[in-house]
N, C-alpha and C positions, 0 to 999 in steps of 0.2 A: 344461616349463611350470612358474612358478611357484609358489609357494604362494596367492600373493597374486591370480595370475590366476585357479586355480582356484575361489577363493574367489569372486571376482566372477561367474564363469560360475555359481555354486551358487546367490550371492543373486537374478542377473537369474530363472534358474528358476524360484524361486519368490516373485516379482515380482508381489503381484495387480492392480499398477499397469502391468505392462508393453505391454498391450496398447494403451494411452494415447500411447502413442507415436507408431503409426501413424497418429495426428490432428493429427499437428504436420509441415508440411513441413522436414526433416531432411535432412543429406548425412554426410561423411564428417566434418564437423567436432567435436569434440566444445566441445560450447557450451554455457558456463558462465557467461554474462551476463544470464539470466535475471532478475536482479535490478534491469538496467537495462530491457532491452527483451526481452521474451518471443519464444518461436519464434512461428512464423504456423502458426494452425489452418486445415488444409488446408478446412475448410468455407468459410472467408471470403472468398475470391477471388469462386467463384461468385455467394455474396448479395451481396458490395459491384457486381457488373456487374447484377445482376438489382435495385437500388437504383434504379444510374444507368440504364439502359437499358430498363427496364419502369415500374416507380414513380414514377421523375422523366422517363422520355423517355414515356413515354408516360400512365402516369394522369395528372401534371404534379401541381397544387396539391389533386387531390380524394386526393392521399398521405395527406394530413396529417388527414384522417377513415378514408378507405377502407384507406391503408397504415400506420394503425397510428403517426404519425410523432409526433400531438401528443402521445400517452401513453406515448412511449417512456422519458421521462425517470424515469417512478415505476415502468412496466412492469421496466425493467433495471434498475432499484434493487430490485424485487421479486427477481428474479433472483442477484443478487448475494449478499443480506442472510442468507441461512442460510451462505452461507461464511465471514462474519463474527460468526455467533453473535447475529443479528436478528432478530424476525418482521416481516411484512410490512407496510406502511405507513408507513419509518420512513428511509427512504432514498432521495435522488433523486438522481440523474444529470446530470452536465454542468459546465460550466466546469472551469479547470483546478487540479491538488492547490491550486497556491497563490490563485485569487480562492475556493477553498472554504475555505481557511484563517481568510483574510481575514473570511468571513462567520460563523463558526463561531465565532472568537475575540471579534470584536465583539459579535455573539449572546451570548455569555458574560457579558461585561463588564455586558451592559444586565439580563440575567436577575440578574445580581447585586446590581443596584442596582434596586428597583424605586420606579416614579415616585412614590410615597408616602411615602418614607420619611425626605424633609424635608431630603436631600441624597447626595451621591454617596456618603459612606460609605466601601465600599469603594475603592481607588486605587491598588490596585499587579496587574499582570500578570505571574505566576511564568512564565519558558520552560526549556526542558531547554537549558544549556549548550553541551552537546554538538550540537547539533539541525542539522540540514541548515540551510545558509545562508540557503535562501528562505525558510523557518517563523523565522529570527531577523529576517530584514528587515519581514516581515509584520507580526509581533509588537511589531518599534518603531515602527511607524506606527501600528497597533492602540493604542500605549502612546499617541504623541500626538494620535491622534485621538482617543481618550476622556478625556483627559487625567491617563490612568495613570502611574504608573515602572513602568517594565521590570526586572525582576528576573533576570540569567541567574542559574541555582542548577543545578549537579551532579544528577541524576537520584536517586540514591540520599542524597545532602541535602535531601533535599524535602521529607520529612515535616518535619523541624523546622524547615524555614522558613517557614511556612505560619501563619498568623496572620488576626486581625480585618479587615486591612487589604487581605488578597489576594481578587481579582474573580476571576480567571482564571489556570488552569493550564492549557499547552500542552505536551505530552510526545510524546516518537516512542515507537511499541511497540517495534523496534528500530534499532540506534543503524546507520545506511548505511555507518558504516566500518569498525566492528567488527564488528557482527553478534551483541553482547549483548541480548539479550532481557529489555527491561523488567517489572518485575512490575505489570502493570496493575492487577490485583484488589483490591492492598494499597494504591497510588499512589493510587488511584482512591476509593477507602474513605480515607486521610487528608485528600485537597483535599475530600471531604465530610467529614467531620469539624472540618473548618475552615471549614465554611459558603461555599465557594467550588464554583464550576464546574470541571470540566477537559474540555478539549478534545485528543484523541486524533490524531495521525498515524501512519495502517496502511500508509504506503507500503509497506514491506517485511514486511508478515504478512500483509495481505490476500490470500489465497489460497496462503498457506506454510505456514499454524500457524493454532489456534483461536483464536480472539481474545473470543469471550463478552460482546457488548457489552449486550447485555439483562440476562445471567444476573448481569453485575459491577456493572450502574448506573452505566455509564459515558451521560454528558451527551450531547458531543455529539463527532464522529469523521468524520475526512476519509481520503479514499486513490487515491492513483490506481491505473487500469486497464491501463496497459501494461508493468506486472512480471508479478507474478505469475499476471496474470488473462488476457494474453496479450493483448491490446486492439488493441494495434497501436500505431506512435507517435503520440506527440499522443493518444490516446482520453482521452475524455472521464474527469474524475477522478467522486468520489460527495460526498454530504454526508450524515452521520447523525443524524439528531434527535429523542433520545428521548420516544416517545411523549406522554407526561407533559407535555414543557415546550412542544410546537407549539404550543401555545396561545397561549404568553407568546413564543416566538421571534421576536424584531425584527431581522430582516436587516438588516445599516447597506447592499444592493445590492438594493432593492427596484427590481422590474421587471413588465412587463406580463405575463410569462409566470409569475409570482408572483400576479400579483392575482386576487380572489376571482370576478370579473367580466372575464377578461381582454379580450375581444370588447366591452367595452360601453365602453371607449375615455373614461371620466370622469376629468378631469383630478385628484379625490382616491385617496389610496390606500387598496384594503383587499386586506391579505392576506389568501389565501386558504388556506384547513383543512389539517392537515397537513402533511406534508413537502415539499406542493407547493410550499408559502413557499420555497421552499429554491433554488426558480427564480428565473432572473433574466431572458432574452433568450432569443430566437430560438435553439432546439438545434441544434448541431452535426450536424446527420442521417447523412450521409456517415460519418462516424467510430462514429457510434453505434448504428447498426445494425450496421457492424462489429463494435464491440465485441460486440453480442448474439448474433452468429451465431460469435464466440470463446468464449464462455459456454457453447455447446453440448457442447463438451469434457468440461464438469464433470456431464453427463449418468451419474448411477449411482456417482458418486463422491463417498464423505464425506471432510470435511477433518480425520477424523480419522488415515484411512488415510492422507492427504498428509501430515499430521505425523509418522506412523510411517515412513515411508521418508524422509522428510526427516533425521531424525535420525541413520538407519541409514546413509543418504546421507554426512552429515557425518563420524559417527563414523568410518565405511572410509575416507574421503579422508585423515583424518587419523593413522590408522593405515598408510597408504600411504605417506604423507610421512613417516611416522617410519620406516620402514624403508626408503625409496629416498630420500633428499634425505641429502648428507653433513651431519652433526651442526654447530650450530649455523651453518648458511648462511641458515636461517630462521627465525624464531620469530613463534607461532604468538600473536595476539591475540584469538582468540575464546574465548570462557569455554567449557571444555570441560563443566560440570554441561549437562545438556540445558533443566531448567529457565532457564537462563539464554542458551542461545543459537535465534541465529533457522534461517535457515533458509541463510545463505551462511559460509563459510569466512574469514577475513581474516587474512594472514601478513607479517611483516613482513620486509623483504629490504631492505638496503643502495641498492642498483642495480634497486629494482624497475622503474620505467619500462624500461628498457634489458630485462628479464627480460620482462615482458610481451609487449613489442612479438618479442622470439623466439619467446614462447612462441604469440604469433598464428600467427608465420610459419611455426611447425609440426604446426597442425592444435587446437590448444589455445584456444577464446579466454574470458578472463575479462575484469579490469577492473584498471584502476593509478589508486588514489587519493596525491596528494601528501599528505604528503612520500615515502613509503617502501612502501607499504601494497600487496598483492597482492590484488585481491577474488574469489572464486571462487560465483559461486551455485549453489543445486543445485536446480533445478526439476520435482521429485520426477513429475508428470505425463510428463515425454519425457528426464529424465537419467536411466540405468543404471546401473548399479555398476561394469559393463567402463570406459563413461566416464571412471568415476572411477580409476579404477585406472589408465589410461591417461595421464588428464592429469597426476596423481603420478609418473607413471615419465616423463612427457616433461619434467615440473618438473625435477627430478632431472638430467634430460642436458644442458638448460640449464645450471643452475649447476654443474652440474661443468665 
């Protein structure tokens, strides 16, 4: 037996996350895409039949009082909000990461500009560069819809780009291909300082890592549910909106299930208190009840213990691959300081496509971002150290 086996057999032992496991339906694979699509929490099958087949077959529409369905949306926001470093009232549920983007960044733009101040003023939207494609497509429509410039700018060029003229900052906590871990704190403290908004994308922290959105004075923050949070596909993304500003929050997707009166059917609009603004239409039920009965997992569990096995997670994978992977067959892009990385692995490989799809075919599965890029995530709730140690050594037979 190894060194390196034995080592993982020591850390699974003393594992106070490993019991978490047995809440996720698991097989022999070792699964490593947690970053795209979370495993299934063995709870959810049962509540999504007892949905469809008690709730909607049978209470039918008195759900939506009796089952709990109309206040789902701020209920699972309540839910959520302490894994992101929130308190309660400040987060609602529903639509998806990108029409919350949409609302979040516009929101921004207008809290920037307010209607007194004898003209738009501010006129530029900063985005992160690097940013998933659907936060840059958002962002340029957001730009001509308000009749912004779009700014892309480098993540860590941010603070000096940032001026009189910027409305809105759009940043990811961290980066989908690499897995660098933005500094929110400091980010977040320069676009105030510069008398601008920033609007946050937690796709990939939201339930990997702390994220501190209250304790940092971050504005306002989107994220979807079926990474880390285990949601299911398609679940419902969240919207964040600090306390503070619901007041002034002008959604450019004002909707009936938004207004302050939504039953009283008045063809004017008034938003209603709270994060509730943050509604737009008729919820997603099916998905979101889902989501809530995935939620349960996180039952007894702080995220800060998930950040400490996340790390410990990365660290051994990556000490793994340096001792079973032949020297330079891969290099490794994620910032090894812990303060700078998230919660996945990203290595670069010649032939990755081609490396992946074997390494599926042998029990391994992660993710192949073009051009080159092998993505591996570690979803500290139901991934082990054996795991890891495992998919390193199958890496490894691969490229050899």
């Amino acid at each position: 037996m190894s060194e390196l086996v034995m080592k993982a057999e020591k850390l699974d032992a003393s594992d106070e996350l490993a019991a978490k496991r047995a809440e996720f339906v698991l097989d022999d694979v070792v699964y490593l895409d947690g970053n795209s699509l979370g495993a299934l929490p063995v709870a959810v099958p049962g509540r999504v039949e007892d949905v469809v087949r008690r709730q909607w077959g049978e209470l039918r529409i008195r759900s939506w009082t009796e089952g709990g369905w109309w206040t789902a949306p701020e209920r699972i926001g309540d839910r959520i909000a302490p894994l992101v470093g929130a308190a309660a009232g400040q987060i609602v549920v529903g639509d998806s990461t990108s029409v919350n983007v949409f609302k979040a960044l516009v929101g921004a733009v207008r809290l920037a500009r307010p209607t007194d101040d004898g003209g738009p003023g501010r006129d530029e939207i900063v985005v992160d560069a690097t940013t998933f494609p659907t936060d840059g497509y958002i962002a340029g429509s957001a730009a001509r819809m308000t009749g912004c410039t779009l700014r892309p700018v480098p993540p860590a060029e941010i603070p000096d780009a940032l001026g009189g003229r910027t409305a809105a900052v759009l940043l990811n906590h961290v980066d989908y291909r690499t897995g660098r871990l933005h500094d929110l704190p400091s980010l977040t403290a320069a676009v105030h300082a510069a008398g601008a908004y920033v609007v946050w994308d937690l796709c990939h922290s939201a339930g990997a890592l702390p994220v501190g959105l209250d304790e940092h004075g971050v504005d306002l923050a989107v994220g979807c549910t079926y990474k880390y949070l285990n949601g299911g596909p398609g679940s419902p993304a969240f919207l964040y909106v600090r306390a503070d500003l619901q007041d002034r929050f002008d959604s450019p997707l004002p909707g009936w299930n938004s207004h302050a009166e939504p039953f009283g059917m008045r063809p004017g609009y008034e938003p209603a208190a709270g994060a509730v603004r943050g509604r737009v239409g008729t919820p997603d039920i099916l998905s979101m009840l889902a989501l809530e009965a995935a939620l349960e997992v996180w039952d007894g569990v702080t995220i800060d213990a998930v950040r400490a096995k996340s790390l410990a997670l990365t660290d051994f994978f990556l000490e793994c691959v340096e001792e079973y992977v032949p020297g330079g067959r891969v290099a490794c892009v994620t910032p090894r300081a812990h303060g700078e990385r998230g919660s996945q692995v990203a290595l670069r490989c010649p032939d990755a496509g081609d490396v992946m799809k074997r390494l599926i075919e042998r029990g391994v599965v992660g993710d192949f971002r073009h051009p080159d890029v092998l993505r591996f995530g570690f979803t500290p709730l139901y991934v082990g150290f054996a795991d890891v140690e495992r998919a390193a050594r199958v890496l490894a037979e691969v490229l050899a």
